[in-house]
C-alpha positions in Angstrom: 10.3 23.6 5.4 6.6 22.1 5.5 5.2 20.0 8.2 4.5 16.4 7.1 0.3 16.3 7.8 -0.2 12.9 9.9 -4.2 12.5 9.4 -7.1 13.9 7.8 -10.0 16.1 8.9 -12.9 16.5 7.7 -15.9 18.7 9.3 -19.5 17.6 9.3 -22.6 19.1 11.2 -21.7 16.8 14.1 -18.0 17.9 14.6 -14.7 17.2 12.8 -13.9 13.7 11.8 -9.9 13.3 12.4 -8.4 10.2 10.4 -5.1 9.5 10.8 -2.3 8.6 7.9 -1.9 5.2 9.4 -5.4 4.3 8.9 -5.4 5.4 5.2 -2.1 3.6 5.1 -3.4 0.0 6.7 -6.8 0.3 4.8 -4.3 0.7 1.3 -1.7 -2.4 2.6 -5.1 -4.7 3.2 -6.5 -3.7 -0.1 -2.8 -4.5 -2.3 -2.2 -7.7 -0.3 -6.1 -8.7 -1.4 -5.0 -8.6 -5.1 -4.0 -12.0 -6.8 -0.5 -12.1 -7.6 0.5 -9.7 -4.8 3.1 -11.9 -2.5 3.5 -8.9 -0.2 4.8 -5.2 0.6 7.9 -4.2 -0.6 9.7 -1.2 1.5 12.9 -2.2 1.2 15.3 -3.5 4.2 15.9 -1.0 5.8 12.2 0.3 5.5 11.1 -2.9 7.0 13.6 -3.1 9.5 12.2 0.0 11.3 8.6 -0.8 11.2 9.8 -4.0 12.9 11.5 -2.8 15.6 9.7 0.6 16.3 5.8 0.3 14.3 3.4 -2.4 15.4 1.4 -1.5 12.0 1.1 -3.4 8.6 1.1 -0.6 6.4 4.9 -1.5 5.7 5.3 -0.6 1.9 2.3 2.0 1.8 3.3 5.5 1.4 0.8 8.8 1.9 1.5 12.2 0.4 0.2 15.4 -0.7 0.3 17.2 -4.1 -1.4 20.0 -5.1 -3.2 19.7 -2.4 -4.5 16.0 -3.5 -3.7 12.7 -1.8 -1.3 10.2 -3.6 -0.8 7.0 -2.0 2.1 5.1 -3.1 2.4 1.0 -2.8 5.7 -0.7 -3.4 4.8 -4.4 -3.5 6.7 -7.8 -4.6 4.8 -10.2 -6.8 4.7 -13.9 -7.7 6.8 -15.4 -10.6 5.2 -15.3 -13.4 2.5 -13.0 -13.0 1.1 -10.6 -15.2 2.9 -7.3 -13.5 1.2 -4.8 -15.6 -2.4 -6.4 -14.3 -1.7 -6.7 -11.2 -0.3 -3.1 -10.9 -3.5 -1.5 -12.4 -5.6 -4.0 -9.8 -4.0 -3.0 -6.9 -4.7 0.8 -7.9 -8.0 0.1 -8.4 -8.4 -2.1 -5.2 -6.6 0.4 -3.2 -8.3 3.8 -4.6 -11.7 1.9 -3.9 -11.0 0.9 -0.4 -9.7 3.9 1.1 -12.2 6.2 -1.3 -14.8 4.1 0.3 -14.1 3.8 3.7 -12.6 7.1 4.3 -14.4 9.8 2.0 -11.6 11.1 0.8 -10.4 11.5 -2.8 -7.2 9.9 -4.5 -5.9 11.6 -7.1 -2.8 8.9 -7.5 -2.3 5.8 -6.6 1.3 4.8 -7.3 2.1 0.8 -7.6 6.0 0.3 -7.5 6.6 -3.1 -8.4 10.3 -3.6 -5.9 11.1 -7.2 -7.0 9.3 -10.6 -8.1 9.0 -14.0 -5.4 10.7 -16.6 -7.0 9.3 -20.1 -6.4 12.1 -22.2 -5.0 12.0 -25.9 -7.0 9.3 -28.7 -5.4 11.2 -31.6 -4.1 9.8 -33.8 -7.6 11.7 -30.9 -9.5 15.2 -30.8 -7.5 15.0 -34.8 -8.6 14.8 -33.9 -12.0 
């Protein structure tokens, strides 16, 4: 069985910088919620249920995993009616892989975009009347 790695280190001439998975993870929610299009994070019910009762973080929907060696970061978000889902998907990748690249140091190899459902609009008022 392998132990799940909860941060990062990374050693410099000063010391070791330690950066934990639930910074990567918040810095790759910020970054998906900043694309247009994105309503929010997906993580499912029960997913979200948890981080409400027990985690005080908003990195609901982000995943962080190793393979090969190499991080992957996968984001499960919903999106607005209508959208184009293919654009936003490769925007948040691009958002996200340029965030935490940037303000961690570290490399993506993937980021995964899991498109869990689409926000339906409910009718105006004008349009119930209709």
């Amino acid at each position: 069985m392998t132990k799940e790695i909860t941060h990062r280190d990374r050693t410099t001439d000063l010391g070791m910088v330690r950066i934990n998975n639930e910074a990567i993870m918040t810095i790759a929610a910020v970054a998906a919620m900043e694309v247009g299009g994105v309503y929010r994070l997906g993580g499912g019910i029960g997913k979200t249920l948890y981080e409400t009762l027990f985690k005080k973080t908003c990195s609901k929907g982000v995943r962080i995993k190793m393979k090969d060696s190499e991080i992957v970061i996968a984001v499960s978000v919903i999106v607005e009616y209508g959208s184009d889902i293919p654009k936003i998907a490769d925007q948040v990748q691009d958002s996200v892989k340029r965030a935490v690249e940037r303000m961690t140091g570290l490399i993506l190899s993937e980021v995964d975009v899991i498109v869990e459902g689409v926000r339906a609009n409910p009718p105006s008022e004008k349009e119930r009347k209709i």
